[in-house]
Biopython code that builds the backbone (N, CA, C, O; Angstrom):
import numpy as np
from Bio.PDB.StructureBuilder import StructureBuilder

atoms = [
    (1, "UNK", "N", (-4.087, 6.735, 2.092)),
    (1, "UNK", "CA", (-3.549, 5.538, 1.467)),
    (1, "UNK", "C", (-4.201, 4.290, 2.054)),
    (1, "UNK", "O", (-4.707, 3.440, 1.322)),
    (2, "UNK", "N", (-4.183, 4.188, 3.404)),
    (2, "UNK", "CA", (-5.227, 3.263, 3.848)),
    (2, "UNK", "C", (-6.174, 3.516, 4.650)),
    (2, "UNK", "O", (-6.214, 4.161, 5.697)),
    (3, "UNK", "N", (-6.921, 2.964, 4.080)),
    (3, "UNK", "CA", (-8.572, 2.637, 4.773)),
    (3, "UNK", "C", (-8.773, 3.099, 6.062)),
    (3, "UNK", "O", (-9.412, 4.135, 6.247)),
    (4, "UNK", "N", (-8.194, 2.302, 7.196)),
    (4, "UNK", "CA", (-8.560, 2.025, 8.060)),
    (4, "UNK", "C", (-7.085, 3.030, 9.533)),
    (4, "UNK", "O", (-5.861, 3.134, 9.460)),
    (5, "UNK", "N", (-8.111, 3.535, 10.643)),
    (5, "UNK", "CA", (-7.048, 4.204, 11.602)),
    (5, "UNK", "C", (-5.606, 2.816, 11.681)),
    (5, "UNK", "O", (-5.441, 1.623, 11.429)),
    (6, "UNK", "N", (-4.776, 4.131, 12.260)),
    (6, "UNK", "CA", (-3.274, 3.039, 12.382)),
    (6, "UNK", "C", (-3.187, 3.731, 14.207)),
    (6, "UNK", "O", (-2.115, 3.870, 14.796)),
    (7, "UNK", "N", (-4.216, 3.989, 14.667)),
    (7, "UNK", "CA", (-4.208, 3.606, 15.753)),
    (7, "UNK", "C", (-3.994, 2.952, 16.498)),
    (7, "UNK", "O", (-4.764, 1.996, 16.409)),
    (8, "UNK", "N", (-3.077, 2.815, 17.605)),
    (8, "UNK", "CA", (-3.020, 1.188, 18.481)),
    (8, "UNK", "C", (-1.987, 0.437, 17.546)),
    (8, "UNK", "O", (-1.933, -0.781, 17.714)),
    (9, "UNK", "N", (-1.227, 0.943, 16.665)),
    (9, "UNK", "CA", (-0.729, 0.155, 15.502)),
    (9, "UNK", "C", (0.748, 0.697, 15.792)),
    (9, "UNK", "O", (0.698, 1.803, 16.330)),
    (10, "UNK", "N", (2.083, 0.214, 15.581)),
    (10, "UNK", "CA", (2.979, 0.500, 15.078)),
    (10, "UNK", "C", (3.589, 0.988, 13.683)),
    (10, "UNK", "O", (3.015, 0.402, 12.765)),
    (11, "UNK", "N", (4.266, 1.600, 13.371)),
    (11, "UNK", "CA", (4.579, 1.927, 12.114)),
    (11, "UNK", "C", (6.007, 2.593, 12.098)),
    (11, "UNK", "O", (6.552, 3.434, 12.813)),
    (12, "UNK", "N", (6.507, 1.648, 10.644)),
    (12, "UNK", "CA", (8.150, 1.956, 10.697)),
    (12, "UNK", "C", (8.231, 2.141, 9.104)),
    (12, "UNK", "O", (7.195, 2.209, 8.443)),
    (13, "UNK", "N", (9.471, 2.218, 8.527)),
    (13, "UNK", "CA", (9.802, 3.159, 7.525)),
    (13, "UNK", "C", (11.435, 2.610, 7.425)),
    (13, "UNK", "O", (12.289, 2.513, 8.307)),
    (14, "UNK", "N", (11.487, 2.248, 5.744)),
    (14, "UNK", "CA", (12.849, 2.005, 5.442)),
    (14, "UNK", "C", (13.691, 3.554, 5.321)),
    (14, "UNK", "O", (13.324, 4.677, 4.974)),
    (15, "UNK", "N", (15.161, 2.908, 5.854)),
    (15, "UNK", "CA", (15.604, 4.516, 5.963)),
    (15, "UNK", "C", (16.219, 5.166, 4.712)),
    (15, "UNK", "O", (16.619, 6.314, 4.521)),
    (16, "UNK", "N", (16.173, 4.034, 3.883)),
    (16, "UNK", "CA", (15.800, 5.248, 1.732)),
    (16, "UNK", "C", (15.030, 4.142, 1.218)),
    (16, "UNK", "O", (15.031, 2.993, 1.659)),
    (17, "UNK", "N", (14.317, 4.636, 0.163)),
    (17, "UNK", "CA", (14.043, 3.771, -1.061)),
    (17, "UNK", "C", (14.652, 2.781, -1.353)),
    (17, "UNK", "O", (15.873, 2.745, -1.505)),
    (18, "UNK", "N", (13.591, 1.474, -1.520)),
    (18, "UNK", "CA", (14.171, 0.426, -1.887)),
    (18, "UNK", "C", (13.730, 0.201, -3.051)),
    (18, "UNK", "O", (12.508, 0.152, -3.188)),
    (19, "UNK", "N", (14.842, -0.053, -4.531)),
    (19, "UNK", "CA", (14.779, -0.487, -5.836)),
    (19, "UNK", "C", (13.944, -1.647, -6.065)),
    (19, "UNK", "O", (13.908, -2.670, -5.382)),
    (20, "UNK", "N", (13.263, -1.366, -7.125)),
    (20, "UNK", "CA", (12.425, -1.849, -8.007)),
    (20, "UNK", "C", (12.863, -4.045, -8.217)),
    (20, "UNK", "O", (13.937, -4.311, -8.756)),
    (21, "UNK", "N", (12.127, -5.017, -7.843)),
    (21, "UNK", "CA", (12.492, -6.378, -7.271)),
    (21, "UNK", "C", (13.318, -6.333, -6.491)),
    (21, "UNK", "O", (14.055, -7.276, -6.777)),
    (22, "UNK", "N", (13.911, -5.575, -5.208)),
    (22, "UNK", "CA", (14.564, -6.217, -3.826)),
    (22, "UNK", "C", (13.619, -7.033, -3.430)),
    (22, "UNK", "O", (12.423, -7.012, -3.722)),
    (23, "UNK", "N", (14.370, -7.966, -2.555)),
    (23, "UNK", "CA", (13.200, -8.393, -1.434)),
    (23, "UNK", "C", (13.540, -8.095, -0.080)),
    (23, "UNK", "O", (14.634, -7.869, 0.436)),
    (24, "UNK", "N", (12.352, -8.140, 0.408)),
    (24, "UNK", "CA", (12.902, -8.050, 2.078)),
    (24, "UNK", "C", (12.173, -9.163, 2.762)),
    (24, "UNK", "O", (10.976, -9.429, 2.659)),
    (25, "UNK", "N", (13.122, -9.799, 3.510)),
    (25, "UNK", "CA", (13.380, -10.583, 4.155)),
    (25, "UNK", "C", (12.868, -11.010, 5.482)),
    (25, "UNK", "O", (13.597, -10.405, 6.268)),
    (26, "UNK", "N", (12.095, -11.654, 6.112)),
    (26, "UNK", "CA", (11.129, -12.313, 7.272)),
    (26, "UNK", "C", (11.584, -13.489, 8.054)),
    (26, "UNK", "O", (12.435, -14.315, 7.723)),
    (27, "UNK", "N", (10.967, -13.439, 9.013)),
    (27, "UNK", "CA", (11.164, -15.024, 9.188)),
    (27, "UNK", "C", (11.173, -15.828, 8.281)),
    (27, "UNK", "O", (12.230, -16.415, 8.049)),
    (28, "UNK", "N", (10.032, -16.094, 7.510)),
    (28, "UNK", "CA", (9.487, -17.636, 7.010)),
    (28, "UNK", "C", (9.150, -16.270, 5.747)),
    (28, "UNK", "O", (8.061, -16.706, 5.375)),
    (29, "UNK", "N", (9.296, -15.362, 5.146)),
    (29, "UNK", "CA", (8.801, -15.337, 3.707)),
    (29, "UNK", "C", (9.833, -14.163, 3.462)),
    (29, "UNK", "O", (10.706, -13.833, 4.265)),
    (30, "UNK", "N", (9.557, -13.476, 2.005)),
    (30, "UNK", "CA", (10.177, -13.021, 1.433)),
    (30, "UNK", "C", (9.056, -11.918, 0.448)),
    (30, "UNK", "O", (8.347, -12.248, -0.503)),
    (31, "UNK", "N", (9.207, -10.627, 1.042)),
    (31, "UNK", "CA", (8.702, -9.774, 0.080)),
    (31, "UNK", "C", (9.054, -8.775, -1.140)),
    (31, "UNK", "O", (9.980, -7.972, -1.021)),
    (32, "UNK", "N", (8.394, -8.845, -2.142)),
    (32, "UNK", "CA", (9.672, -8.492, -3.412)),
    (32, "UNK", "C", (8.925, -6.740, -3.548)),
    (32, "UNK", "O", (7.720, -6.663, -3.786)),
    (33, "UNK", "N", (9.566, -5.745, -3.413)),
    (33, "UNK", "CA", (9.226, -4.634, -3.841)),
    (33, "UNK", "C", (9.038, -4.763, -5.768)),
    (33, "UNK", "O", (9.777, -5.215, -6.643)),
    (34, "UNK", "N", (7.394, -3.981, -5.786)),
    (34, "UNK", "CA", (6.907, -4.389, -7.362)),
    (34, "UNK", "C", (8.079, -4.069, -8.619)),
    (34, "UNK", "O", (8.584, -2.974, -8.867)),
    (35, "UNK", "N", (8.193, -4.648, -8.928)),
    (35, "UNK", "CA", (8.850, -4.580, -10.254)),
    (35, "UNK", "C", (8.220, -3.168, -10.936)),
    (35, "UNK", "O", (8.996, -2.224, -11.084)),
    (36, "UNK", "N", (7.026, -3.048, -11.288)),
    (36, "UNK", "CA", (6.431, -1.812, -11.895)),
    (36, "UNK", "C", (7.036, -0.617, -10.971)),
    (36, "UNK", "O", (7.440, 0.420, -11.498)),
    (37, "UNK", "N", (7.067, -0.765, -9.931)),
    (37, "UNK", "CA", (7.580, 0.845, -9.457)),
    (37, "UNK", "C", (8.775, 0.731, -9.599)),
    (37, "UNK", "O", (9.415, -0.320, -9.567)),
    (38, "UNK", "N", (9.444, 2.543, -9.885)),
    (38, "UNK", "CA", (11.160, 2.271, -10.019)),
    (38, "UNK", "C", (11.802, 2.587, -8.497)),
    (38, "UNK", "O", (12.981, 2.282, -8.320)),
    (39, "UNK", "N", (11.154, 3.102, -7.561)),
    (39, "UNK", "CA", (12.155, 2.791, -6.502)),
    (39, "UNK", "C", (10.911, 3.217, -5.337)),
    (39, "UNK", "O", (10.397, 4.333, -5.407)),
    (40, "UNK", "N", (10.489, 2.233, -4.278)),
    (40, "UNK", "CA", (10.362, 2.318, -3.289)),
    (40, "UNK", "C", (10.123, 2.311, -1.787)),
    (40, "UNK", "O", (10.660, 1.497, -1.036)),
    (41, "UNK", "N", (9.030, 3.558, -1.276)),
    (41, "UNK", "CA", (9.485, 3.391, 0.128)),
    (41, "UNK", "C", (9.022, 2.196, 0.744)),
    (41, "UNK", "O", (8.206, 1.563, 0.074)),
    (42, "UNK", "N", (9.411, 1.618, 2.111)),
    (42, "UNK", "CA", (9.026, 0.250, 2.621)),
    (42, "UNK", "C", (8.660, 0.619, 4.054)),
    (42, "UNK", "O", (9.464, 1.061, 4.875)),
    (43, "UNK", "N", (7.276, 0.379, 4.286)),
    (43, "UNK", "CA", (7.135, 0.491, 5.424)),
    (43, "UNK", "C", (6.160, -0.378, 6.204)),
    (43, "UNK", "O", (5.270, -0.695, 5.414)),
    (44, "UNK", "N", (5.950, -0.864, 7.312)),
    (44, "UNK", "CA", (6.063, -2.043, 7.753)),
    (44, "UNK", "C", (4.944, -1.743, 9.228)),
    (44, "UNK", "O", (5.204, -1.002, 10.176)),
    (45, "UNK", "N", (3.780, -2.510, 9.046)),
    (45, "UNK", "CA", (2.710, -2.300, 10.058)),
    (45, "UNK", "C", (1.879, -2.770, 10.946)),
    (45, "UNK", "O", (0.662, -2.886, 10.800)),
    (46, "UNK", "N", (2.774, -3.164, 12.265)),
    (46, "UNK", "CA", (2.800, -3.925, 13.420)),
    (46, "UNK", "C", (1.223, -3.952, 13.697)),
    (46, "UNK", "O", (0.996, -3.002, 14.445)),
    (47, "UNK", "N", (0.113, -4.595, 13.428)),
    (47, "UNK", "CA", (-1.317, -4.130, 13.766)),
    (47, "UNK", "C", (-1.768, -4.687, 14.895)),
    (47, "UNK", "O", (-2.958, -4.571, 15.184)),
    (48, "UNK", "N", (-0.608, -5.599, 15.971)),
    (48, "UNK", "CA", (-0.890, -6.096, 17.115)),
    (48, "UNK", "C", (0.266, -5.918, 17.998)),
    (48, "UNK", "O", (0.630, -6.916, 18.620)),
    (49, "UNK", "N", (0.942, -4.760, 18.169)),
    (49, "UNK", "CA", (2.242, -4.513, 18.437)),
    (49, "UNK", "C", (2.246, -5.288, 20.515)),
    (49, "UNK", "O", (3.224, -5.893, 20.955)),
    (50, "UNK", "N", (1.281, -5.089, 21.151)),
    (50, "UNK", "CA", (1.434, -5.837, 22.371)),
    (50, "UNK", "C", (1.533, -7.260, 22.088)),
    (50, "UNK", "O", (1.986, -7.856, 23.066)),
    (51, "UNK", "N", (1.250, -8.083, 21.018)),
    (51, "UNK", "CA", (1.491, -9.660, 21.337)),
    (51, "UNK", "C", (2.336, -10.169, 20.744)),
    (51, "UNK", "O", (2.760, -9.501, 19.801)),
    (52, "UNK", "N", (2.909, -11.385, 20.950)),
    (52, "UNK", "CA", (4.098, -11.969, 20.508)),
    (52, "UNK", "C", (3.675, -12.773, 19.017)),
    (52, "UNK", "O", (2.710, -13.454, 18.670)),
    (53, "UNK", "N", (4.807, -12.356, 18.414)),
    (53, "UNK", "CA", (4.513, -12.949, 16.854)),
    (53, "UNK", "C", (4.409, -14.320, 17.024)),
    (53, "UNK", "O", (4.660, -14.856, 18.104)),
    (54, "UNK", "N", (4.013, -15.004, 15.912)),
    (54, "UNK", "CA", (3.193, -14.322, 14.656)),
    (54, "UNK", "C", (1.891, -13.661, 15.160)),
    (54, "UNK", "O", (1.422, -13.899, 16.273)),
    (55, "UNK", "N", (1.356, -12.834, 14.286)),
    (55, "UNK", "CA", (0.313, -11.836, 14.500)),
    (55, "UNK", "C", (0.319, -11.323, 13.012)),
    (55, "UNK", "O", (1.272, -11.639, 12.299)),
    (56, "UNK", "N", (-0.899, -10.392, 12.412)),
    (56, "UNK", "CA", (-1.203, -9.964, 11.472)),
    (56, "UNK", "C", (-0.444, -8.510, 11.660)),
    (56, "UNK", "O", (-0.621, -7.739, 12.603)),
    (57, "UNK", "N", (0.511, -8.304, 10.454)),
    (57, "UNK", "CA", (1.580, -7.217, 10.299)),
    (57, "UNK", "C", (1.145, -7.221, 8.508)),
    (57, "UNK", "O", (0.793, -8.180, 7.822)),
    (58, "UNK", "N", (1.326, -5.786, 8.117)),
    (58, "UNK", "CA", (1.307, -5.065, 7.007)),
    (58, "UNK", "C", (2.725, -4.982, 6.672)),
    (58, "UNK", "O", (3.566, -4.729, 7.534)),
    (59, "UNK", "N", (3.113, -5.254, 5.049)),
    (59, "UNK", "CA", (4.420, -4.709, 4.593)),
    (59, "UNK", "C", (3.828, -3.699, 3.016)),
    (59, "UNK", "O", (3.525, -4.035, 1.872)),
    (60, "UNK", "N", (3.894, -2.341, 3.767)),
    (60, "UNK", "CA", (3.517, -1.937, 2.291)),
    (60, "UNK", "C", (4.684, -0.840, 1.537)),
    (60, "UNK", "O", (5.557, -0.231, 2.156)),
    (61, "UNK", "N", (4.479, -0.787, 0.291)),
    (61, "UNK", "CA", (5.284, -0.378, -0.837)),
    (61, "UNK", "C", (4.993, 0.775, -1.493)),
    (61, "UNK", "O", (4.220, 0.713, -2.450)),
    (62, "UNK", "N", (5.533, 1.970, -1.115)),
    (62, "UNK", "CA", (5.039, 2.957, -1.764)),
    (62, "UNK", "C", (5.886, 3.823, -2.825)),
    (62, "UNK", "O", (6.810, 4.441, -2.296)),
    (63, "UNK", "N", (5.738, 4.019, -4.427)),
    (63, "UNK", "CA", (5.930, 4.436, -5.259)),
    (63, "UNK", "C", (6.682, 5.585, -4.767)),
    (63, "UNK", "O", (6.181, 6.236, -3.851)),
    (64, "UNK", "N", (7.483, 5.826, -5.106)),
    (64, "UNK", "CA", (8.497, 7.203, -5.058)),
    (64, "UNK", "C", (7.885, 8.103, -6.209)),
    (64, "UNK", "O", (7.523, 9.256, -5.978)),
    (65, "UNK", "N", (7.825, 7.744, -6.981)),
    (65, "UNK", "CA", (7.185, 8.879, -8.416)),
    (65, "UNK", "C", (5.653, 9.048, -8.338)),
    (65, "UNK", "O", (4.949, 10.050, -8.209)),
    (66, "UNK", "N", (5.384, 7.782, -8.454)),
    (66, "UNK", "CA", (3.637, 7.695, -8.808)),
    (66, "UNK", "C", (2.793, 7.655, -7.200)),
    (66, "UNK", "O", (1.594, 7.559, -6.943)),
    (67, "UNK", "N", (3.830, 7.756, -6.431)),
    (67, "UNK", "CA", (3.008, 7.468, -5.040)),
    (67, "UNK", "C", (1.720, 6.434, -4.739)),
    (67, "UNK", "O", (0.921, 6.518, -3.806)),
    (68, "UNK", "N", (1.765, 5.380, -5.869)),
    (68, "UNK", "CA", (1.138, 4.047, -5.892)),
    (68, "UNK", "C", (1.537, 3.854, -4.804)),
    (68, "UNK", "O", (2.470, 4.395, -4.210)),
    (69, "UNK", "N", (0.432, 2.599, -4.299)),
    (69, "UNK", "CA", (1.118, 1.866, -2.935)),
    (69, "UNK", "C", (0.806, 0.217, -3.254)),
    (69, "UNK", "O", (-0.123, 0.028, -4.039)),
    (70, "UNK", "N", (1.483, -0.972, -2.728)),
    (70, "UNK", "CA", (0.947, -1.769, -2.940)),
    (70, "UNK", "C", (1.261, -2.320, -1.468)),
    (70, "UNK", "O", (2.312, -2.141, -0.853)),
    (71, "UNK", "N", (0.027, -3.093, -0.989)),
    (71, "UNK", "CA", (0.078, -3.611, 1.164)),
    (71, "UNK", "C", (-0.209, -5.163, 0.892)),
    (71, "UNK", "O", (-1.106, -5.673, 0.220)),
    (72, "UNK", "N", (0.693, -5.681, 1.525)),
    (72, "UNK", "CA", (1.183, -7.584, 1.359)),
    (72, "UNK", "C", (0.796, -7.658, 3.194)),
    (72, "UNK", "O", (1.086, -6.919, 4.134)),
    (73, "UNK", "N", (0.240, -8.569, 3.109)),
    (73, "UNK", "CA", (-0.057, -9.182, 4.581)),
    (73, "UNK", "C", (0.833, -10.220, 5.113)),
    (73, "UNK", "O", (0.907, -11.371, 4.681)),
    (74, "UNK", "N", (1.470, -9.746, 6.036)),
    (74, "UNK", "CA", (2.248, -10.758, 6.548)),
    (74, "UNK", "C", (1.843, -11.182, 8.493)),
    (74, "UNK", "O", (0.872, -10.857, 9.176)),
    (75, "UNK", "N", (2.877, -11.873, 8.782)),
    (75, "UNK", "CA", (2.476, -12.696, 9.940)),
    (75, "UNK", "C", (3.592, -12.315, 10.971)),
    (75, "UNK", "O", (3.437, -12.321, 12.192)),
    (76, "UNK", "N", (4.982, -11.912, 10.164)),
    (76, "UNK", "CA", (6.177, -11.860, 11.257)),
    (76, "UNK", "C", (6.471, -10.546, 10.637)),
    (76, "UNK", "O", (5.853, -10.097, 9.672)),
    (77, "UNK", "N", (7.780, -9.758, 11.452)),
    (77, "UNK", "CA", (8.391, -8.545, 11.014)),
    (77, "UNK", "C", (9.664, -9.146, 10.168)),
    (77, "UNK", "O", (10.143, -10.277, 10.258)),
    (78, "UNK", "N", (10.107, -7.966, 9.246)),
    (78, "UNK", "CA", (10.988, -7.659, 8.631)),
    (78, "UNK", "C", (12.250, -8.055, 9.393)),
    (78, "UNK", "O", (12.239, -7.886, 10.612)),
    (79, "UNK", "N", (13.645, -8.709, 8.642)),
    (79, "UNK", "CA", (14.584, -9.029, 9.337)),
    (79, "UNK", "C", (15.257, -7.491, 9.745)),
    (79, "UNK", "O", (16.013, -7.417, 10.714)),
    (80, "UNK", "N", (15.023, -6.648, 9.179)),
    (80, "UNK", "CA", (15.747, -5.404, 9.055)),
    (80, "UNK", "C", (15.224, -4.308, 9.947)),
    (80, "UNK", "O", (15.799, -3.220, 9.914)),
    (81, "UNK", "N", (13.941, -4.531, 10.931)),
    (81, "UNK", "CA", (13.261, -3.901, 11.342)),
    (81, "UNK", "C", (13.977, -2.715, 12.642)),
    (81, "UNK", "O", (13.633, -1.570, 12.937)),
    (82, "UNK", "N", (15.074, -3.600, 13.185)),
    (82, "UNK", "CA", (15.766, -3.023, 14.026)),
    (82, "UNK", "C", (16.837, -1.845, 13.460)),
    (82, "UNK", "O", (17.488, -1.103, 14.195)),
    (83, "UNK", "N", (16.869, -1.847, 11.945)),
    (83, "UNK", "CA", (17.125, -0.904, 11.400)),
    (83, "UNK", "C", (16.135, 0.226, 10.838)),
    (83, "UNK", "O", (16.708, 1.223, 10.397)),
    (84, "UNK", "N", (14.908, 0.220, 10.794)),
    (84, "UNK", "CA", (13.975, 0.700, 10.351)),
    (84, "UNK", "C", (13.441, 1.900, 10.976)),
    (84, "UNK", "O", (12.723, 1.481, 11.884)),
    (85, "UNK", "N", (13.406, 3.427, 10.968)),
    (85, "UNK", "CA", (12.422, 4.455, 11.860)),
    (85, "UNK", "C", (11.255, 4.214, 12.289)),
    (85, "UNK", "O", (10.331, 4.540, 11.544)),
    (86, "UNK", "N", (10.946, 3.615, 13.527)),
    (86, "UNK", "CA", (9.715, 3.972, 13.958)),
    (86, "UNK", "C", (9.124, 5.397, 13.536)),
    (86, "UNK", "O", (9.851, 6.379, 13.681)),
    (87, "UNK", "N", (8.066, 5.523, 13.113)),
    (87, "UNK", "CA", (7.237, 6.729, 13.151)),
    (87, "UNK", "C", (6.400, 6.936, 14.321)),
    (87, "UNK", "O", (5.685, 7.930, 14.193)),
    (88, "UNK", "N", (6.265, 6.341, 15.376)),
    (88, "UNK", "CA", (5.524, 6.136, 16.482)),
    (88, "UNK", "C", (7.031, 7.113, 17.728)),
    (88, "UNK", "O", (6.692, 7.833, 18.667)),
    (89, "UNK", "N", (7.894, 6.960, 17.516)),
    (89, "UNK", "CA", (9.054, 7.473, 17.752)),
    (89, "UNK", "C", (10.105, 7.614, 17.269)),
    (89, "UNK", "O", (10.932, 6.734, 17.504)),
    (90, "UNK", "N", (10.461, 8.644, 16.496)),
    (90, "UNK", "CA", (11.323, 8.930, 15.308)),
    (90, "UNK", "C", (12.586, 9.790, 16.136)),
    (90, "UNK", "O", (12.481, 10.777, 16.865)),
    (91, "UNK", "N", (13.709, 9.080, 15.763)),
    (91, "UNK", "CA", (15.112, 8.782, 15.853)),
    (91, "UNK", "C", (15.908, 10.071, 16.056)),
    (91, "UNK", "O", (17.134, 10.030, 16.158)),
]
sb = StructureBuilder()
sb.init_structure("model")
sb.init_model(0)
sb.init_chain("A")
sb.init_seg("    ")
for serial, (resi, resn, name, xyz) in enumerate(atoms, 1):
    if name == "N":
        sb.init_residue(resn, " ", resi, " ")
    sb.init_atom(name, np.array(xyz, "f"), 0.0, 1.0, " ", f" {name:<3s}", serial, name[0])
structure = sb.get_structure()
């Protein structure tokens, strides 16, 4: 799905599917899961996890049916993150 190693990277995971226009919520922005997909996963990709935000973080969107993905660049984490599975250490 992506390009590039997630090495050295953090990576977390909403804990179900999120419906088709939610948004999720940031410091300073607001990301809308695509309207075209009908429900999904959200997962969220710390790409400088030793330094203090802001820093370059991934929020990407992956299709439950079509396993489309769509990856939004962001600067801060998710307000919800402390709810979220690390995959780096899973729960």
């Amino acid at each position: 799905m992506l390009k590039e190693s997630l090495a050295g990277k953090h990576v977390y995971v909403s804990r179900e599917p999120l419906p088709a226009g939610k948004y999720v919520s940031s410091w300073r922005t607001k990301f809308q899961v695509p309207t075209k997909f009908s429900r999904a996963w959200f997962y969220f990709i710390d790409d400088m996890p030793e330094a203090n935000w802001e820093h370059p973080c991934r929020y990407v969107f992956v299709d439950t049916r079509t396993h489309r993905h769509m990856v939004m660049k962001g600067a801060t984490p998710p307000d919800d993150l402390p709810r979220m599975i690390s995959l780096d250490h899973p729960q």
